[in-house]
ZADO-1210 file (C-alpha; in nm, 4 decimals, padded with zeros to 6 digits):
<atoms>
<atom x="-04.3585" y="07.4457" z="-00.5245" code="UNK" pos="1"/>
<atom x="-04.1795" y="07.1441" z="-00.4377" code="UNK" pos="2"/>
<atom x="-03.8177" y="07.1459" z="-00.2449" code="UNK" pos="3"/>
<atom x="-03.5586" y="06.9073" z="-00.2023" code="UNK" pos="4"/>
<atom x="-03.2035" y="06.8375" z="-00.1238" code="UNK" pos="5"/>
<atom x="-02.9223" y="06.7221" z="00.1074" code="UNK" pos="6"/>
<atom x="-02.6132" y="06.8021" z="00.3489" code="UNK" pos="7"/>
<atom x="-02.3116" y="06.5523" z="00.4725" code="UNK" pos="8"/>
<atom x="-02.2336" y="06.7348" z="00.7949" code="UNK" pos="9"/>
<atom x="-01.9396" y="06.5977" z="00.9694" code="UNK" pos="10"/>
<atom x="-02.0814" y="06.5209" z="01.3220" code="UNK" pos="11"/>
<atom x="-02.2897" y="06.2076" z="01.4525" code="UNK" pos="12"/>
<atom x="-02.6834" y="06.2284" z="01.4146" code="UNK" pos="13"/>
<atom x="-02.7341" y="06.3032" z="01.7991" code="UNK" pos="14"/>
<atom x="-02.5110" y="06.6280" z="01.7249" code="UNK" pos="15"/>
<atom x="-02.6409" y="06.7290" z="01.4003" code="UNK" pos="16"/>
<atom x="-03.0620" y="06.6528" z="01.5779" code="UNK" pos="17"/>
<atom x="-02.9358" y="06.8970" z="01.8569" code="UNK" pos="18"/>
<atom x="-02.8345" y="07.2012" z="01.6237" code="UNK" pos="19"/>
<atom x="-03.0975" y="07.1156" z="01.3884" code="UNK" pos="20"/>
<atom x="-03.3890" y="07.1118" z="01.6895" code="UNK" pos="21"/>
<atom x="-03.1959" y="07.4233" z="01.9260" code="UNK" pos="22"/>
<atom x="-03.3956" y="07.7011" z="01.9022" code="UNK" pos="23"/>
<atom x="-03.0846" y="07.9864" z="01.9674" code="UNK" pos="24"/>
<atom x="-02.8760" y="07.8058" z="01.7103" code="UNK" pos="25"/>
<atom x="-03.1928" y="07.8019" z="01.4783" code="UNK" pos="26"/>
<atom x="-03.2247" y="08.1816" z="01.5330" code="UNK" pos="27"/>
<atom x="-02.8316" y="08.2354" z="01.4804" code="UNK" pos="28"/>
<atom x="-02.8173" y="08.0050" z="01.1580" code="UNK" pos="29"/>
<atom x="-03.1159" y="08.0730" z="00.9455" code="UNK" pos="30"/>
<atom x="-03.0817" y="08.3709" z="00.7419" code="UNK" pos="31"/>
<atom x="-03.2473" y="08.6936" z="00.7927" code="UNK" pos="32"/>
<atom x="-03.3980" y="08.5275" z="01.1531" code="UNK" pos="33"/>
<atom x="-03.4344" y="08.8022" z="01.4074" code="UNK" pos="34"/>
<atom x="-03.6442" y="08.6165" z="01.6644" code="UNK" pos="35"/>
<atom x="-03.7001" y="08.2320" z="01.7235" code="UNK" pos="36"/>
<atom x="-03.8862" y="08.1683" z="02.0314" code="UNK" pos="37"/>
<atom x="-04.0123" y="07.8757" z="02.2068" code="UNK" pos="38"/>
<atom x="-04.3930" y="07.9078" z="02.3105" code="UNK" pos="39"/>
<atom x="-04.6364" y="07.6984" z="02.5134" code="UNK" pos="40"/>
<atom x="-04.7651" y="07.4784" z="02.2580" code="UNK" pos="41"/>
<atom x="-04.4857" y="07.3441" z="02.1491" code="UNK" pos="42"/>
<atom x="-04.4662" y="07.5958" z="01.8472" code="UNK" pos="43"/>
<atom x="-04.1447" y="07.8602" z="01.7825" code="UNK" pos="44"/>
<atom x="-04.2595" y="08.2469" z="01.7251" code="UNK" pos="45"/>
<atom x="-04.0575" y="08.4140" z="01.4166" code="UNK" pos="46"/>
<atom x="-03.9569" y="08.7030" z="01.2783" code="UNK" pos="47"/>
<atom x="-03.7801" y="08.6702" z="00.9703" code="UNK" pos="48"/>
<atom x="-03.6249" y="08.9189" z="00.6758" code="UNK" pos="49"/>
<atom x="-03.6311" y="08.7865" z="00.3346" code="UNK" pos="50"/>
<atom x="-03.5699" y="08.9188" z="-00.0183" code="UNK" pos="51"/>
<atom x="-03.6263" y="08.7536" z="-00.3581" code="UNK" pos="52"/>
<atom x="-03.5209" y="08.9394" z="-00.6726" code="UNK" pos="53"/>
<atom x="-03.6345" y="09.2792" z="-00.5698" code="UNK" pos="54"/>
<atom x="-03.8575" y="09.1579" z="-00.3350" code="UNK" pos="55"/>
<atom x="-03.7561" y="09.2058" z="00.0275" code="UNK" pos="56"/>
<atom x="-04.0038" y="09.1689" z="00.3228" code="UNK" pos="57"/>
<atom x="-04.0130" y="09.0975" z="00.6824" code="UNK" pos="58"/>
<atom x="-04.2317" y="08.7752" z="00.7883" code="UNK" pos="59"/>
<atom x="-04.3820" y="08.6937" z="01.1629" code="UNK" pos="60"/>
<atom x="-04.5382" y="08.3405" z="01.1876" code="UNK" pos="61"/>
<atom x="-04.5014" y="07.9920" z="01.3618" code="UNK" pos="62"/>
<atom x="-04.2930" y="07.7155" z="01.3259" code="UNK" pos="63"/>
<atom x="-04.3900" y="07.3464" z="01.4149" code="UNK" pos="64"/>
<atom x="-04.1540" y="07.0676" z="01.4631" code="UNK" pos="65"/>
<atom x="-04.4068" y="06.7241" z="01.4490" code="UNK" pos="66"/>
<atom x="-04.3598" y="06.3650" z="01.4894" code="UNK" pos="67"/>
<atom x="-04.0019" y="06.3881" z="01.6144" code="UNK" pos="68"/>
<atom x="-03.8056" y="06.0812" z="01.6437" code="UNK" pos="69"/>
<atom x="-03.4544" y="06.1981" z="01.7421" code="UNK" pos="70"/>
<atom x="-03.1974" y="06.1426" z="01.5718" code="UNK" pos="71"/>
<atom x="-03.3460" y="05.9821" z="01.2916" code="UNK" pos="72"/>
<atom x="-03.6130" y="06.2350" z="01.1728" code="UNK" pos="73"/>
<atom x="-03.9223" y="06.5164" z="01.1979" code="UNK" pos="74"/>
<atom x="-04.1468" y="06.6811" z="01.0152" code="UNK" pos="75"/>
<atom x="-04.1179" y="07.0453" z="00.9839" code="UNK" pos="76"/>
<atom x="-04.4124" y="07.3210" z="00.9524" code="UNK" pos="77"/>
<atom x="-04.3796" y="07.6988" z="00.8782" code="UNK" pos="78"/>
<atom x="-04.6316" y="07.9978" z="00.8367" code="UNK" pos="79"/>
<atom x="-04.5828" y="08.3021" z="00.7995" code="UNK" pos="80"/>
<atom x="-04.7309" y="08.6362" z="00.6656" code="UNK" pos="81"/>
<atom x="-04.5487" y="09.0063" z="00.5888" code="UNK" pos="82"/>
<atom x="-04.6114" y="09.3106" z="00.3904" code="UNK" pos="83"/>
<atom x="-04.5428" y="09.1381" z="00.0981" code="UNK" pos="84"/>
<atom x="-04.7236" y="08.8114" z="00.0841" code="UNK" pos="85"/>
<atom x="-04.7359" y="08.4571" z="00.2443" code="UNK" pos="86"/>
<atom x="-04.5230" y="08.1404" z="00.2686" code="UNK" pos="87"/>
<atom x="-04.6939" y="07.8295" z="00.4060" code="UNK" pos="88"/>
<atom x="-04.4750" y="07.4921" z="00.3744" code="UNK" pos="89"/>
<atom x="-04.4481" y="07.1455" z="00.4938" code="UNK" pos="90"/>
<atom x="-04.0981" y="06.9292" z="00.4644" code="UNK" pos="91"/>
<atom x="-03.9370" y="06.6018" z="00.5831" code="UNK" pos="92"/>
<atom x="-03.6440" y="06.5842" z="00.6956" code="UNK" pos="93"/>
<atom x="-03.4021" y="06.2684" z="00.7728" code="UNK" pos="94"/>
<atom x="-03.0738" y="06.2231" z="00.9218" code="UNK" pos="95"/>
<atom x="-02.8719" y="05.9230" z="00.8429" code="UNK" pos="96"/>
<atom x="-02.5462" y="05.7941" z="00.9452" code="UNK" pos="97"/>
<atom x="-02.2876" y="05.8662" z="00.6736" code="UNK" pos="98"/>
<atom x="-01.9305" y="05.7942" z="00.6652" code="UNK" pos="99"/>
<atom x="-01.6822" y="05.5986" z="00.8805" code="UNK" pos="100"/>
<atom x="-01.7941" y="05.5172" z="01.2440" code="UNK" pos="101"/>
<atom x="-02.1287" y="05.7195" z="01.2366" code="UNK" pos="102"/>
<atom x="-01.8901" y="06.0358" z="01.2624" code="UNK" pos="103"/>
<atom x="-02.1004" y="06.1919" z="00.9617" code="UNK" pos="104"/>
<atom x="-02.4286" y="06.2872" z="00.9139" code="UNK" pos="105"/>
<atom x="-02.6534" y="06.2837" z="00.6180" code="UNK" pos="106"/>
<atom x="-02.9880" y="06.5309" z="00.6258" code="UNK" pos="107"/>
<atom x="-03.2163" y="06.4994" z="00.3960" code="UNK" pos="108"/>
<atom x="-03.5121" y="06.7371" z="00.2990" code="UNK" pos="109"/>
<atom x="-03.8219" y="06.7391" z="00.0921" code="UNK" pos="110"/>
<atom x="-04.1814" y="06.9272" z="00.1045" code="UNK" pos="111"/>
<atom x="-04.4295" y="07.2002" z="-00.0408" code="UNK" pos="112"/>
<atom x="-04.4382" y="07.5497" z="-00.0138" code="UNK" pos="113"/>
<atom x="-04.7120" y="07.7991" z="-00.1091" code="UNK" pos="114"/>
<atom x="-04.6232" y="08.1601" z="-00.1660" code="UNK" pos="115"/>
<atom x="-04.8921" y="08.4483" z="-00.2385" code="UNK" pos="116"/>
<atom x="-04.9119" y="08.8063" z="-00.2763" code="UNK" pos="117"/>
<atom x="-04.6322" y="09.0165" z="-00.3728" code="UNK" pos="118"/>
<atom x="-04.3043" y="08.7722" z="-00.3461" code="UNK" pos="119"/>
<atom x="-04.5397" y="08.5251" z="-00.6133" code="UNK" pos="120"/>
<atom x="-04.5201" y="08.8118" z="-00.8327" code="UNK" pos="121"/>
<atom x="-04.1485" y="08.7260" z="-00.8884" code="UNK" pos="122"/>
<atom x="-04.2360" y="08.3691" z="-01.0539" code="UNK" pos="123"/>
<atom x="-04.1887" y="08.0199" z="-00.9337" code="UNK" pos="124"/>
<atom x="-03.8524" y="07.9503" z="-01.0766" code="UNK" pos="125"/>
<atom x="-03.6926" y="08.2523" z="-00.9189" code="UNK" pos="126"/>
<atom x="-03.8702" y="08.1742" z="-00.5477" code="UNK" pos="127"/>
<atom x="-03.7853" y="07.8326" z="-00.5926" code="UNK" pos="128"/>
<atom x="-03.3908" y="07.9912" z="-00.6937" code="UNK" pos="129"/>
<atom x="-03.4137" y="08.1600" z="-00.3743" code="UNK" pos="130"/>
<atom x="-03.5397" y="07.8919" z="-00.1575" code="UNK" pos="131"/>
<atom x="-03.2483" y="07.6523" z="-00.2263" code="UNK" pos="132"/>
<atom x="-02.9878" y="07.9592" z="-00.1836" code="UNK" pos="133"/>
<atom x="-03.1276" y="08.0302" z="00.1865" code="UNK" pos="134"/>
<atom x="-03.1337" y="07.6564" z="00.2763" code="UNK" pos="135"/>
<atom x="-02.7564" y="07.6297" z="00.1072" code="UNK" pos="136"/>
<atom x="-02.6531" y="07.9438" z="00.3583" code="UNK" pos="137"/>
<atom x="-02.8789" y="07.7873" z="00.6246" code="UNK" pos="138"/>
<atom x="-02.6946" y="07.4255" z="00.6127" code="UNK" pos="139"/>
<atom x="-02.3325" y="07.6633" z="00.6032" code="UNK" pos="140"/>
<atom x="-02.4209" y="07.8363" z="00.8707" code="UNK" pos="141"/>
<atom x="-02.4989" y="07.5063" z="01.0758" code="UNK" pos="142"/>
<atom x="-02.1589" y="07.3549" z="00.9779" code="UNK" pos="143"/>
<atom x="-02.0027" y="07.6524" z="01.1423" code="UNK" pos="144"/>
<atom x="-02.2097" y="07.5803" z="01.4581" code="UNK" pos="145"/>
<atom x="-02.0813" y="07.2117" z="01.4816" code="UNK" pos="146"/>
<atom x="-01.6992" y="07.2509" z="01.5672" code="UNK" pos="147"/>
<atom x="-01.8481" y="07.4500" z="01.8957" code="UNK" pos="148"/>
<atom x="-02.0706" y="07.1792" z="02.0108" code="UNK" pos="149"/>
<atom x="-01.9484" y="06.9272" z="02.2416" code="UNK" pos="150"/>
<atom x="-01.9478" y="06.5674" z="02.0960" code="UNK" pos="151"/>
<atom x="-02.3031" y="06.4963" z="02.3161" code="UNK" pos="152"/>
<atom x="-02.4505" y="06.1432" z="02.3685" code="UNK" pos="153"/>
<atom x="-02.7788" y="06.1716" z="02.4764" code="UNK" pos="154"/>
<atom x="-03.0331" y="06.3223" z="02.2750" code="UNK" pos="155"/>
<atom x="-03.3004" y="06.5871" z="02.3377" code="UNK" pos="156"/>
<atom x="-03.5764" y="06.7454" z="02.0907" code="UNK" pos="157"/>
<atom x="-03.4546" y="07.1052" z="02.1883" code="UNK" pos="158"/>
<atom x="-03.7143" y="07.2192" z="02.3294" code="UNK" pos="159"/>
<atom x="-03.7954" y="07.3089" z="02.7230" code="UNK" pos="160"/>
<atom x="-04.0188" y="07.2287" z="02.9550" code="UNK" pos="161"/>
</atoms>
């Protein structure tokens, strides 16, 4: 299954890369997240809760952020397993300057995902229906986040260490 789409969030990039690459505002902004946590290689530990149609499962698995080049863009890797099947995905995603004076941000997204098990029981459309409805909340949820952040200069990937 193939994903795409975009968000104008009213920030500059280096604000936008350090919500987008903050682990704690990751775990506070993506839906049905109940653990996000940094480990040694590099990789974040989750624990997520997602439903689809009647479909609802909880999912543990890794995410990868790869070939970072704050603010402009990364690749993004996820993996994860539950009761209920698998999700595996890949996506790109790219910030831009938009707007007057750099004091907007464009993020685009596009990649793969491959669901099994149960959850691909429910059809591609409908997953696919889904997916874009938890990335809409997701990008919400991140403009909420911005107003709190200071208006930061320098630029970091999020992680520590």
């Amino acid at each position: 299954m193939e994903l795409s789409g975009s968000h104008t969030f009213a920030a500059p990039r280096p604000v936008v890369w350090q919500v987008l690459t903050d682990p704690e505002t990751l775990r506070r902004t993506l839906p049905g997240c109940q653990t996000f946590e940094p480990q040694p290689d590099g990789s974040y530990q989750v624990t997520m809760t997602i439903g689809i149609a009647a479909i609802k499962g909880t999912y543990t698995g890794t995410v990868h952020l790869q070939d970072e080049r704050p603010p402009d863009s990364y690749i993004l890797k996820v993996a994860a397993k539950g009761g209920v099947g698998f999700v595996d995905g890949k996506g790109n995603f790219s910030l831009e300057p938009a707007g007057d004076a750099d004091q907007q941000t464009l993020v685009r997204y596009s990649g793969t995902a491959q669901v099994g098990g149960k959850i691909a029981s429910v059809g591609q459309r409908l997953i696919k229906a889904g997916a874009e409805m938890i990335a809409n909340q997701f990008f919400k949820a991140l403009d909420k986040e911005l107003p709190t952040r200071p208006q930061e200069t320098g630029i970091t990937s999020g992680k520590e260490g």
